[in-house]
N, C-alpha and C positions, 0 to 999 in steps of 0.2 A: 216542515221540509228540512232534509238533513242538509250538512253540507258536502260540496260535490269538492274532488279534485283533482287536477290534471297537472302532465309535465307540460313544460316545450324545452327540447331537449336537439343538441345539435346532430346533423346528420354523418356519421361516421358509418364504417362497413358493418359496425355489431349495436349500431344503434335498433334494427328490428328484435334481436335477443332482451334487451336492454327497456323495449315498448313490451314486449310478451310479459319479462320480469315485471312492471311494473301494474299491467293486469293482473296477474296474479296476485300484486300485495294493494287491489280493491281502488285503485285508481282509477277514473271516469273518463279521461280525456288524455290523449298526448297527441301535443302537435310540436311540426317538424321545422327549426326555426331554416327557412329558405337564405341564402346566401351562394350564388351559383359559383362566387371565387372562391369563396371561405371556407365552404363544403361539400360534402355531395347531394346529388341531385335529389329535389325535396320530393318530388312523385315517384320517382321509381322508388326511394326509401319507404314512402307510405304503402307502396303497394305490396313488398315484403312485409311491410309493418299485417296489410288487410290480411296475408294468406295463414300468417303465426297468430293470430289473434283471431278472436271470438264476440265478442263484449266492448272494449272497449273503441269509445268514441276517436275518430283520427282526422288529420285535418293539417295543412300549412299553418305556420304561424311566424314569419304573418307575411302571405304573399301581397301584391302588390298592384298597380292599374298601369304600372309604363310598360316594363321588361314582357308580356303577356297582352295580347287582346284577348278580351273577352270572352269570344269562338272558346277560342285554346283553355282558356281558364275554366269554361262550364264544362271542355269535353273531358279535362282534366280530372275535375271533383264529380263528376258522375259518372266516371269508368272507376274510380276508387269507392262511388258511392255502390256502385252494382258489385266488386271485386267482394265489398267488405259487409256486404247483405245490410244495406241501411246504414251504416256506421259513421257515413264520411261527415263532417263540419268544415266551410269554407272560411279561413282565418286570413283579413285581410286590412289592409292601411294603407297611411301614402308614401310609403315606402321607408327603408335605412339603409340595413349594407351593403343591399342589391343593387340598390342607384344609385352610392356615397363612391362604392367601390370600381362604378363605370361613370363616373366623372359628371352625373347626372344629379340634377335638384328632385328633391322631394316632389310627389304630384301634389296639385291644388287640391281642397277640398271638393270643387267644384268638378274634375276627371275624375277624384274617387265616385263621386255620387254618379255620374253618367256611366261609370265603368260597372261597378256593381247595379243599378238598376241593365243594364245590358246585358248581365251573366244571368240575372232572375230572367231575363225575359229568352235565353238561351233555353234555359232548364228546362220552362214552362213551352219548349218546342216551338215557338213562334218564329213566325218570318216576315221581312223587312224590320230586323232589328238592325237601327241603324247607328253608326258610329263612324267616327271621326272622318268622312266623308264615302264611305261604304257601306251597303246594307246588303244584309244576307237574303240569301234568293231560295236557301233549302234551309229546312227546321234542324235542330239536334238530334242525333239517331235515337234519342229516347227521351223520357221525360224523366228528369229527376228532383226531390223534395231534399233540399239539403240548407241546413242552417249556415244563415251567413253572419260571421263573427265579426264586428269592426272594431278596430282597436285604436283608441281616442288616448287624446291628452289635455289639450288646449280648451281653451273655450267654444270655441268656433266645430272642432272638431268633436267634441261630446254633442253638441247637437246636432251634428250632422250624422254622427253614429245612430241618435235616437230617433231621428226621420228613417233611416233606411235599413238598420240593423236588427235582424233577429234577435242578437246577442251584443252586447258593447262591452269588448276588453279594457278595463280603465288602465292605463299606464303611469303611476302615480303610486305616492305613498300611503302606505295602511296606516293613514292617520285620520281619525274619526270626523275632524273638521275639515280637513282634504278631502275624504270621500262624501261628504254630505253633499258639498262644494261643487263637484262634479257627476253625482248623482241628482240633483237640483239643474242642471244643463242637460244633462240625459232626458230628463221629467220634462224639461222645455222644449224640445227637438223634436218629443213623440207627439206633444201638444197638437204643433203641427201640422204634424202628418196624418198619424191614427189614433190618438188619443191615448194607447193603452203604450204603457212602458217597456222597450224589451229585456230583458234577460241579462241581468249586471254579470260582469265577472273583476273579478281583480289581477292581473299580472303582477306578482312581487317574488319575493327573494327571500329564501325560508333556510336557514340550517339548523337542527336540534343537534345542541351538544353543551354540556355545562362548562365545558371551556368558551366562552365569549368570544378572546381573542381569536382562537381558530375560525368560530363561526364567521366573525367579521371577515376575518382574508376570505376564506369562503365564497360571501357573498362581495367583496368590492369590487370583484370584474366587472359585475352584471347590474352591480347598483351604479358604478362609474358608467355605466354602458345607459343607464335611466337619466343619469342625470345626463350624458349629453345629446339625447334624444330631446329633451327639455331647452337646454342651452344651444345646440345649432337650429331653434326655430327662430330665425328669422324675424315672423310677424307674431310672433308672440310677446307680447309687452309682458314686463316681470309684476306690474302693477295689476295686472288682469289676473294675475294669479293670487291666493292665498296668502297672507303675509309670513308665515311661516317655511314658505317655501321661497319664497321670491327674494329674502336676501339670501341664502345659499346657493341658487339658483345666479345671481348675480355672481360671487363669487366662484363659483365653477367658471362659468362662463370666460373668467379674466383671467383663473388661473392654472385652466386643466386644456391641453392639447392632445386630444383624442386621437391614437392610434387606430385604425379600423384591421391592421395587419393582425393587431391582437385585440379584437372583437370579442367582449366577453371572458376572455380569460384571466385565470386567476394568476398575480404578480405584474398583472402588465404595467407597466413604468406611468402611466397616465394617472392612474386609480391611487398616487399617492399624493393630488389633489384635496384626496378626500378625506375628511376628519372622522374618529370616531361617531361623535355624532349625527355627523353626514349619513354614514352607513346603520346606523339605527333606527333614523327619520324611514330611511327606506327600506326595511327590512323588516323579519318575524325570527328571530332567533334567540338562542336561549333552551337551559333547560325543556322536558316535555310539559311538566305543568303551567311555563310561563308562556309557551310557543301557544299551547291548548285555549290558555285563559286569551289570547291575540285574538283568536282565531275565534271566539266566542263572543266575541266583544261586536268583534266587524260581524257577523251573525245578528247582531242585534239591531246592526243600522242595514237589515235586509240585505246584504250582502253573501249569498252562500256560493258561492261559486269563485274559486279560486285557484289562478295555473300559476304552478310554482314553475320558473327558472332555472333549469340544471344543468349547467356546460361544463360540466366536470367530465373528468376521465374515468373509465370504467369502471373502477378498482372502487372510487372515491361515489361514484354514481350509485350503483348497486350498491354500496353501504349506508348511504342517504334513504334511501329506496325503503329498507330493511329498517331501518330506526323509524322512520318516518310514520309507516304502515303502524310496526308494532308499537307504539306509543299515539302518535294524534290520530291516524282514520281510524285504528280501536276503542278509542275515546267516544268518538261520534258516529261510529255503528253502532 
């Protein structure tokens, strides 16, 4: 199997141009990262994204089980699933800028799994799907087959990805002992449930360019943005984690005050928290023979499936696009 790759890319007025362009340079997957203050709307984006496109896979990334019941969520991904003739992927967790930025806590792991097992049961048209003290009395206007993406970090929450998950987005660094780490709690999860493993991907932060230094700015928005997705988890003990990550992880934690006004972007004043190495632990950058050999490596520990994070501006996006294509997915077609 080759390896696959997608964007999640913010939602802007030319971000459908921007999903067309990125079909055309052999990319699998773009999903639209949801933030209803940050940006614009994630569904009406994807549905311009379904009418200019052909091929590629489309999908939120990464909606959420508070801001949406269920209803609304399935009717959502299967009018985009019917729009885009088969295309749609549902990309979902327990939440960040969507609830961080309405003054609301993360959901438990425990409403993600009732929320998502009540969208499956949407889809599949059923009635008296019941939830949070309501239950539906008519079916969905249609039946739809659409892959459902959980996006993990924690311990707790990789295995709850691999009980319910079509797909589990890891959130986490492309580092070999880190993803074994976490693909070992995935393998535990499906134990559980169905026995068979579902469908790894990696979320990380990719720029090709033989200037380092640029690639680093590059990627700190969105690697500061990982790491405090990591650091405001609460119940997450930095001991449960990897020793290679858990004292950085520590040290973010005491010495970076995340911004959500500047979510992902590149110079935001938080992001200089982070050290060189910080942003390499989490990142794929570097010439294209060094980005190639990354990307080969993580290949090896069964990982082929990987959505790069692009919250760049147009100009900068579409030139990422262009390099990317013509050096690494040339490589590996």
């Amino acid at each position: 199997m080759g390896i696959k790759f997608g964007i999640n890319a913010l939602c802007y007025p030319d971000t459908p141009d921007i999903v067309k362009l990125a079909e055309e340079k052999r990319f699998d997957l773009a999903t639209i990262v949801e933030g209803q203050l940050l940006w614009r709307d994630v569904y009406s984006c994807l549905t311009i994204c379904a009418i200019k496109t052909s091929r590629i896979l489309l999908g939120p990334g990464m909606t959420n089980p508070v801001t949406r019941h269920p209803s609304v969520t399935a009717g959502a991904i299967a009018t985009l699933n019917e729009l885009s003739k088969g295309r749609a992927v549902l990309g979902i967790g327990r939440g960040n800028n969507a609830l961080v930025t309405i003054g609301l806590s993360k959901a438990s792991s425990e409403t993600l799994i009732e929320h998502v097992e009540a969208v499956k049961a949407y889809l599949l048209q059923k009635t008296g799907v019941a939830y949070h003290g309501g239950e539906s009395t008519v079916p969905l206007w249609g039946k739809s087959k659409v892959p459902i993406l959980v996006a993990a970090q924690g311990p707790r929450m990789l295995e709850v990805a691999g009980q319910i998950a079509d797909g589990v987005v890891i959130l986490g660094p492309p580092e070999p002992s880190m993803l074994r780490w976490a693909v070992d709690r995935i393998k535990a999860g499906a134990r559980k449930e169905k026995g068979s493993a579902p469908e790894i991907h990696l979320y990380t932060h990719c720029y090709v360019s033989s200037d380092i230094e640029k690639a680093r700015e590059m990627c700190k928005g969105p690697v500061s943005a990982a790491y405090n997705i990591f650091a405001a988890e609460s119940t997450l003990k930095t001991e449960q984690l990897p020793v290679e990550l858990s004292s950085r992880l520590q040290r973010v934690r005491n010495e970076m005050s995340y911004d959500f006004q500047k979510h992902l972007r590149v110079g935001a004043a938080h992001s200089r928290a982070l050290t060189d190495e910080d942003i390499d632990l989490w990142s794929i950058i570097g010439p294209p023979d060094g980005v190639i050999d990354k990307f080969s490596r993580l290949k090896e520990l069964g990982i082929s499936n990987f959505l790069l994070s692009v919250p760049w501006d147009t100009h900068e996006l579409r030139q990422f696009l262009d390099t990317f294509s013509d050096s690494v997915i040339s490589y590996f077609r």
